[in-house]
C-alpha positions in Angstrom: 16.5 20.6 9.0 19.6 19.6 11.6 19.9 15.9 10.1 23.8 14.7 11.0 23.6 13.6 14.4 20.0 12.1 14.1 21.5 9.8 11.4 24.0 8.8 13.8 22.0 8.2 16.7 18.9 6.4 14.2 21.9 4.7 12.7 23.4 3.2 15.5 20.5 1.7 17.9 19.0 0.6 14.3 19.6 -3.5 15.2 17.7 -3.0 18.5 14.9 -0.8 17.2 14.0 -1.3 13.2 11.0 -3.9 12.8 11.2 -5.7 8.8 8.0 -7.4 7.8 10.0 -9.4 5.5 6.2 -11.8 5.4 3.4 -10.8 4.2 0.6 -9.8 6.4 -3.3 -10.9 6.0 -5.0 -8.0 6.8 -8.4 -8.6 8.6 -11.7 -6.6 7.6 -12.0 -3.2 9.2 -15.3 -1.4 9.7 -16.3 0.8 7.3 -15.9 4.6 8.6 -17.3 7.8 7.6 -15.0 10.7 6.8 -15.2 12.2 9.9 -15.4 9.4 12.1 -12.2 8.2 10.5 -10.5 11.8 11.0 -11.6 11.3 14.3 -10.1 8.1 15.1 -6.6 9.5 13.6 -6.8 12.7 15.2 -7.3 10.4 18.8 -4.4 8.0 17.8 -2.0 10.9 17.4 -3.3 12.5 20.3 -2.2 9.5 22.3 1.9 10.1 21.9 1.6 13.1 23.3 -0.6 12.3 26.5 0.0 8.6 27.2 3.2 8.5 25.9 4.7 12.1 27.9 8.0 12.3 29.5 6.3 11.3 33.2 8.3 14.5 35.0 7.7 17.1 32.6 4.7 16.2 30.9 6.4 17.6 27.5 6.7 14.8 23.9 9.6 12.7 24.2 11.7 12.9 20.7 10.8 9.2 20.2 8.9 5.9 21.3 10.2 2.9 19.9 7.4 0.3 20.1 9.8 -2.4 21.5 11.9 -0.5 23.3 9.9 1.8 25.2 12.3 2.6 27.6 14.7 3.9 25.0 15.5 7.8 25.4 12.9 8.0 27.4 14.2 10.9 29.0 15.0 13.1 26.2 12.3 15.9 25.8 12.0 17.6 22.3 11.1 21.2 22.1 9.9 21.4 18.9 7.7 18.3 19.3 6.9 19.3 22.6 4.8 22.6 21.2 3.0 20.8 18.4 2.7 18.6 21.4 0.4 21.7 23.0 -2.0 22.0 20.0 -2.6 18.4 19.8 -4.0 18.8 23.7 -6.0 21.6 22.6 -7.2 19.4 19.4 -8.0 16.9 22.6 -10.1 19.2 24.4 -12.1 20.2 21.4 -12.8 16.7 20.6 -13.5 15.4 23.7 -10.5 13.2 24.2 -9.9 14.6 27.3 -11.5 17.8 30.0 -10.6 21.0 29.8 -9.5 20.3 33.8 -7.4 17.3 32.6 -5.6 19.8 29.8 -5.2 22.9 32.7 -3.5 20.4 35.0 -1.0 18.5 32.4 0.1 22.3 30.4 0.1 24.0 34.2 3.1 21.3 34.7 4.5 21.1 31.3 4.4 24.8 31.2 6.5 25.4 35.1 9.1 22.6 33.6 9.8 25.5 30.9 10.2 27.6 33.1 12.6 26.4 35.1 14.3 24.5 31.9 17.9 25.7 30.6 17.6 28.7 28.3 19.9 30.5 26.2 19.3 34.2 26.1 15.6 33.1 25.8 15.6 30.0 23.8 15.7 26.6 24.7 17.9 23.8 23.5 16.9 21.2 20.8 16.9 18.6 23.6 16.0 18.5 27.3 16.5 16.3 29.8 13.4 15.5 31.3 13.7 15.1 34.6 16.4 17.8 35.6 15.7 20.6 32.4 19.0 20.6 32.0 19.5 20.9 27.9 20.9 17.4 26.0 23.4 17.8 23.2 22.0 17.5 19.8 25.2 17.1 18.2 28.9 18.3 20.0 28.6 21.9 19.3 25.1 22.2 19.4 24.6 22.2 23.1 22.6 25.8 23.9 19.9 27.6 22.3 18.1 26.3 18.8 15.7 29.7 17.7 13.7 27.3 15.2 12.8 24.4 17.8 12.0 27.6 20.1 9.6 29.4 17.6 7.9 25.5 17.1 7.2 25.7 21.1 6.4 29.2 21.1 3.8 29.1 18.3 2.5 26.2 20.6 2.4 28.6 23.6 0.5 31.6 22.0 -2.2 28.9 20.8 -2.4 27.7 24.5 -2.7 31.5 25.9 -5.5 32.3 23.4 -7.6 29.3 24.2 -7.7 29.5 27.7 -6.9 33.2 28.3 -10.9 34.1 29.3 -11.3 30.8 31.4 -11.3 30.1 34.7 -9.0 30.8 37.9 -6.8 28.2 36.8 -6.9 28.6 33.3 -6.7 32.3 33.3 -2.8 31.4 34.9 -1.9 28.6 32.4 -2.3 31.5 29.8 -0.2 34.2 31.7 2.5 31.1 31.9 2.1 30.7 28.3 2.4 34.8 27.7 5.0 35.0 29.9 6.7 32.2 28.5 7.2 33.4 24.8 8.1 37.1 25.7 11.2 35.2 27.4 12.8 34.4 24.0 15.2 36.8 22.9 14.6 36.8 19.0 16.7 40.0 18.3 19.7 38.9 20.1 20.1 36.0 17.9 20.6 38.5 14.7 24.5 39.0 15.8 23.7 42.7 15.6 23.3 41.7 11.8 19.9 41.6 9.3 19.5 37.8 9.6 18.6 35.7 12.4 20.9 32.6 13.5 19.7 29.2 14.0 21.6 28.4 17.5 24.1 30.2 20.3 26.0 28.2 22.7 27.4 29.3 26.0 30.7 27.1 25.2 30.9 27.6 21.5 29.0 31.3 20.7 28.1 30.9 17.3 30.3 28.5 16.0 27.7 26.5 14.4 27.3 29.7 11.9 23.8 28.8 10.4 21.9 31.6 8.9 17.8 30.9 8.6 17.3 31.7 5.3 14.4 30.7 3.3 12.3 29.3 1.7 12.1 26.0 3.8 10.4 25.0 7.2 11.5 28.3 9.8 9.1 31.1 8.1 7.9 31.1 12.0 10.7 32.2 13.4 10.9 35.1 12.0 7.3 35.9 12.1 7.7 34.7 16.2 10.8 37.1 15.9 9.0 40.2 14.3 5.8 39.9 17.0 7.7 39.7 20.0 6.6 43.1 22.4 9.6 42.6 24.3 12.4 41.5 22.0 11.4 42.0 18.2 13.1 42.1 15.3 13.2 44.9 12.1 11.5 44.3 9.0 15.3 44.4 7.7 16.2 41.4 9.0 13.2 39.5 7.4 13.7 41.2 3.8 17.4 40.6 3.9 18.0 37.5 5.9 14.8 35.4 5.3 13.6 36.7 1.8 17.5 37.5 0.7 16.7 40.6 -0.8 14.3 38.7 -3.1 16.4 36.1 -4.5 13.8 33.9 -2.5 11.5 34.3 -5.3 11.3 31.2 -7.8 10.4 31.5 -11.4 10.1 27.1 -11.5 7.4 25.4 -12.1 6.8 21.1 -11.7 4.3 19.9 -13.0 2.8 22.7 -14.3 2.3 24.2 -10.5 4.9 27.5 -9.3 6.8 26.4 -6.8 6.6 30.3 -5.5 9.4 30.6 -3.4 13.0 29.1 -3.8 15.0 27.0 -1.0 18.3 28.7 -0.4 20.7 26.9 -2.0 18.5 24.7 -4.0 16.7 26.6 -6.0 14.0 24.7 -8.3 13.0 22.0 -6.2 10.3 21.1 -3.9 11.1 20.1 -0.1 9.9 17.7 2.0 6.6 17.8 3.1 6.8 19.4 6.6 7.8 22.5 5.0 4.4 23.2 4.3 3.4 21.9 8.2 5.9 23.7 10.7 5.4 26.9 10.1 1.8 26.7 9.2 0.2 24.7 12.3 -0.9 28.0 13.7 0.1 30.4 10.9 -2.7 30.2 8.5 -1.3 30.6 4.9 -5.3 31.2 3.5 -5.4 34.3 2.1 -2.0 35.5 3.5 0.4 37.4 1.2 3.3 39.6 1.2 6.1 41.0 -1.9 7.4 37.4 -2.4 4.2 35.4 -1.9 1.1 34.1 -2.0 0.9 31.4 0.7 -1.9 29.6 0.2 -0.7 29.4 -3.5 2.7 28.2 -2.0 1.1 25.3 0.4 -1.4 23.9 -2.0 1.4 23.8 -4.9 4.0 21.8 -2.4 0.9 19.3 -2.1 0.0 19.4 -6.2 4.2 19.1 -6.6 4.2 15.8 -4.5 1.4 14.3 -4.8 1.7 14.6 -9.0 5.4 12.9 -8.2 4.5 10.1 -6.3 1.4 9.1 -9.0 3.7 9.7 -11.6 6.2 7.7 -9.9 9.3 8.6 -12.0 11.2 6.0 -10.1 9.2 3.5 -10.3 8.7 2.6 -6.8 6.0 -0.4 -5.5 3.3 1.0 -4.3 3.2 4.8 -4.9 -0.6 5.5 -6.3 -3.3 8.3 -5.4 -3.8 6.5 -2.4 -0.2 6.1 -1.0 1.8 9.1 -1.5 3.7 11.6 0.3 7.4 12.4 1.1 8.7 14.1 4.4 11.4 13.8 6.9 11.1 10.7 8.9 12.8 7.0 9.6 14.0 6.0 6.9 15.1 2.4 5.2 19.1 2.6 4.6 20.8 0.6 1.7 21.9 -1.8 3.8 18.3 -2.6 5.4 19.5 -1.0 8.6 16.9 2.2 9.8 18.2 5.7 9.8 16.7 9.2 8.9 16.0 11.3 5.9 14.3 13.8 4.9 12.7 12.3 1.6 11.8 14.4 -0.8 11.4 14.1 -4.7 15.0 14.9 -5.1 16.2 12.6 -2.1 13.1 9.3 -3.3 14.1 6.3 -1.4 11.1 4.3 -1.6 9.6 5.5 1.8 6.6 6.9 2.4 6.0 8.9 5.6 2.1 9.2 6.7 2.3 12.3 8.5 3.4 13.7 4.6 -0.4 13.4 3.4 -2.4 13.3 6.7 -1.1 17.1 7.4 -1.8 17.6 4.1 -5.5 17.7 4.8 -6.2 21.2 4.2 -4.3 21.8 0.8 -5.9 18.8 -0.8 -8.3 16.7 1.1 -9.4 14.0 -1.5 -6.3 12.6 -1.7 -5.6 12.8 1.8 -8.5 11.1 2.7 -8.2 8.7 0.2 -4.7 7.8 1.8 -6.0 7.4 5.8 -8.6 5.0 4.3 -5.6 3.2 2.8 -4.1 3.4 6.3 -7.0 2.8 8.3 -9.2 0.2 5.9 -6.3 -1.8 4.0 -3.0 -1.7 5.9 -4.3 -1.1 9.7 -2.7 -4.2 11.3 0.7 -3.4 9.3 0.6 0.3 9.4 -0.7 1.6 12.2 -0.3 1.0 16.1 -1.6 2.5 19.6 -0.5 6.3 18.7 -1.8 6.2 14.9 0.3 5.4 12.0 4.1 4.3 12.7 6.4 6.8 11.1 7.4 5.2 7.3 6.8 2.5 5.6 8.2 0.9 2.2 6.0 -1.3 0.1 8.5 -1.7 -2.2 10.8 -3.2 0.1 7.9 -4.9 2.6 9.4 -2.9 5.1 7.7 -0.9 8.2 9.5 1.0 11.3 7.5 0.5 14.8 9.0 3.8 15.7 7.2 7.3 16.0 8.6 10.7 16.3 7.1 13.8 18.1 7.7 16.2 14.8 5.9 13.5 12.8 2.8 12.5 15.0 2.3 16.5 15.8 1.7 17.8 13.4 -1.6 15.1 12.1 -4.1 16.3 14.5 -3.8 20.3 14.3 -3.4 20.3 10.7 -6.5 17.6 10.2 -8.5 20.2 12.8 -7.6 23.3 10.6 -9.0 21.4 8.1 -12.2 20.5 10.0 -12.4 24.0 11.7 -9.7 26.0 11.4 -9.3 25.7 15.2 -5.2 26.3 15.9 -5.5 28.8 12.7 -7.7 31.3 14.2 -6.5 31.1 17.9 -2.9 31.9 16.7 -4.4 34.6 14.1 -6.4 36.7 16.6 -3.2 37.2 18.9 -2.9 40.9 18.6 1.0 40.5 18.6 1.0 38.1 15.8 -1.1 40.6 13.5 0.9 43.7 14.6 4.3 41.6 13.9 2.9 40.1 9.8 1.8 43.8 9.4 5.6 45.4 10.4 6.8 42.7 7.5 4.0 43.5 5.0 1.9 40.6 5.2 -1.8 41.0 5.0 -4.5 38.5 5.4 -8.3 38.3 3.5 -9.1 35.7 6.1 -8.5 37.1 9.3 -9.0 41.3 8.0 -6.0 43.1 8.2 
C-alpha cells in the first residue's frame, strides 16, 4: 500500500476538511430493520459515491468526497476505486438501484474515457485527471503506469464484460469495450525481463521507484490478471518466484490460535489491514481455492478471526472496541496532534480508529459479527456515523472523533463483498471468465467451487 504522499496530501488540507465531534450526540430512534433490508440500505448508500458522486466527465470514482468541501479534488479520478467503482453498478443493477439502460449508458462513457486515458505500456496511472485523461502524479516519481491500481480496474472490467456480454446491441459493445480494455494491459512487460512483476514504470523515470509485488498482502490479483492475460501473460515463474518467493511466503504463525497461512514480505508473523482480505478477492473468490502455499478461504476467514479476536480483546485498551465495533483497515486516520491523515491500521499500527468498510467487507468470512456491527452503525450511531453515501470512512470513540470524508477504495469495496455474501454475484461472473480459469490453472490453483 503507496501511503507517503497520501499522508501528505490528507495531512495538509486536514484544517479545511477533518470534522471533531468534540460534543456528544443524542442519537434519535431508528426503525428496526431486518437483516436484509439493512444490507440493503448499506449496499444503496455505498452505491451512491459511485453514481451520484462520479467525476461528471468521465463517469469514473473520484479518490475522495469531503462532505464540506465537495469541490475539493474533484477532478482527480482513481483507478483502483474507479473498478470497484464498476462492480458496485453491477451490485446496482441487481438490486434495482438503478436499470440496466442507466448502467449501459454510464460504463459505455466511463469505459471510452479509458480508452482514450494516458496508459503506460498498458496500465494506467494511480491518478487521472478527469476531464482531459491525462494521468496526475501520485507522488514525484510516480507519474506513469501503477500494475496494482490497473489489475483493481481490470478485475472490475472482466466482471462488467461477463454480465452484459449476452445482452443487447448496446450491451453486447460495453462488454467488447470492457474485453478490449483489459487485453491492453501489458502484464509481462512490467517483469523487467525478470521472474517478478514491478509495481510501476514511468516514461521520465523507468523504474526508479524499484518496487517488487511480492506477497502476501493486497496485489494477489495482479498476478492472477497477469497470468490470464491471452495477449500479454506472464510464466508461472514469475508467480512462484516473485509473488510466492520461492516459498518463503508460507507462515508457520498463529494469533489467536488461527494460522495466519501466508507471510507479508518483510513482516513476517503479523496480520494486515483488513483490505488485504478485500482487493484481491472482490471478484476472485477464495471458497474452495487452493494452490502449494494456500488455502484461501482458510487465509480470509483467519484475517477476520485474527482481527476481530484483537479488537474484543482489546490489548490496548481502546474506548469502544467490542463484538459490535471492530475492525482495522487503511483509511483516514486521527493524528497525534488531532489533525486528520491516513493509515493503514492494523493490529501492529492500533491507533484507536476504526474503519467501517474493515467489517462490512467482512460479510462473507464472518457474518455475525459483521452484521452485528451495521446494526451498530445503522441502529445506534446513524446520525454520527453515517451520511448520504453510507458510513463516513473512520471513526474514534475513544477520542469522540469522526471524519466526514469518504474514499473510493473504502466505500467500494462494501457492496460487492456484502453481495458475494448474499449471492456470490461478482464471485461467479469473474470465476466463469474462461481466461481467468485457464490463467489460476497455469499457477496451480484449483477450485471446489467453481470445478476445475
Amino acid at each position: 500500500m503507496k501511503l507517503l504522499p497520501l499522508i501528505f496530501i490528507f495531512t495538509l488540507f486536514s484544517s479545511v476538511s477533518c470534522t471533531d465531534n468534540s460534543t456528544t450526540t443524542t442519537e434519535t430512534e431508528h426503525p428496526t430493520y431486518t437483516d436484509e433490508e439493512l444490507m440493503t440500505q448499506v449496499q444503496q448508500d455505498a452505491f451512491k459515491y459511485f453514481w451520484d458522486w462520479a467525476n461528471p466527465n468521465s463517469k469514473l470514482a473520484r479518490e475522495r468526497y469531503l462532505v464540506e468541501n465537495p469541490s475539493f479534488e474533484a477532478n482527480i479520478v482513481t483507478t483502483g476505486g474507479s473498478g470497484f467503482g464498476l462492480m458496485t453498478i453491477l451490485v446496482g443493477v441487481e438490486r434495482g438501484f438503478v436499470s440496466r439502460a442507466e448502467a449501459v449508458s454510464r460504463l459505455t462513457t466511463a469505459l471510452h474515457f479509458l480508452e482514450t486515458a494516458d496508459r503506460f505500456h498498458g496500465a494506467w496511472p494511480h491518478w487521472i485527471n478527469g476531464t482531459t485523461g491525462e494521468v496526475i502524479p501520485f507522488g514525484t516519481v510516480d507519474n506513469g503506469g501503477d500494475l496494482v491500481e490497473t489489475a483493481f480496474l481490470c478485475q472490475g472490467l472482466l466482471t462488467v464484460r461477463e454480465y452484459f456480454k449476452n445482452g443487447d446491441a448496446s450491451e453486447q459493445a460495453l462488454a467488447q469495450k470492457a474485453d478490449e480494455l483489459w487485453k491492453g494491459v501489458e502484464w509481462n512487460w512490467y517483469t523487467k525481463g525478470e521472474n517478478v512483476l514491478y509495481w510501476h514504470w514511468s516514461p521520465n523515470y523507468e523504474w526508479q521507484l524499484n518496487h517488487k509485488i511480492q506477497g502476501y498482502d493486497e496485489c494477489l490479483i495482479t498476478y492472477i490478471m497477469a497470468a490470464a492475460s491471452p495477449t500479454h501473460p506472464i510464466t508461472p515463474e514469475v508467480y512462484q518466484q516473485g509473488w510466492a518467493r520461492n516459498g518463503a511466503i508460507v507462515s508457520a504463525a498463529s494469533k489467536y490460535d488461527f494460522p495466519l497461512v501466508l507471510n507479508h514480505n518483510g513482516a513476517p508473523g503479523n496480520v494486515g489491514p483488513m483490505f488485504w482480505a478485500h482487493y484481491s478477492y472482490l471478484g476472485l473468490d477464495p471458497r474452495g481455492l487452493t494452490d502449494q502455499y494456500a488455502n484461501y478461504w482458510d487465509l480470509t476467514k483467519n484475517h477476520t478471526e485474527i482481527m476481530y479476536s484483537y479488537c474484543v480483546i482489546n490489548p490496548q485498551g481502546w474506548t469502544g472496541y467490542n463484538e459490535k465495533c471492530w475492525g482495522l483497515t487503511a483509511s483516514y486516520t486521527r493524528n497525534s496532534d488531532g489533525s486528520t491523515g491516513y493509515a493503514a491500521h492494523q493490529p501492529n499500527n492500533d491507533k484507536g480508529v476504526i474503519s467501517p468498510t474493515a467489517a462490512l467487507s467482512s460479510f462473507p468470512y464472518k457474518p455475525d459479527a459483521a452484521m452485528h456491527f451495521l446494526r451498530f452503525l445503522y441502529e445506534e450511531k446513524k446520525n454520527q456515523y453515517v451520511g448520504f453515501a453510507g458510513p463516513y470512512d473512520a471513526f474514534s470513540p475513544k477520542f469522540n472523533w469522526v471524519t466526514q470524508r469518504y474514499l473510493a477504495i473504502d466505500q467500494g469495496t462494501i457492496a460487492p463483498m456484502i453481495e458475494n455474501h448474499r449471492t456470490g454475484l461478482l464471485w461467479n461472473l469473474f470465476m466463469q471468465a474462461p481466461e481467468i480459469q485457464n490463467g489460476l490453472q497455469n499457477l496451480g490453483f484449483s477450485s471446489t467451487q467453481h470445478g476445475f
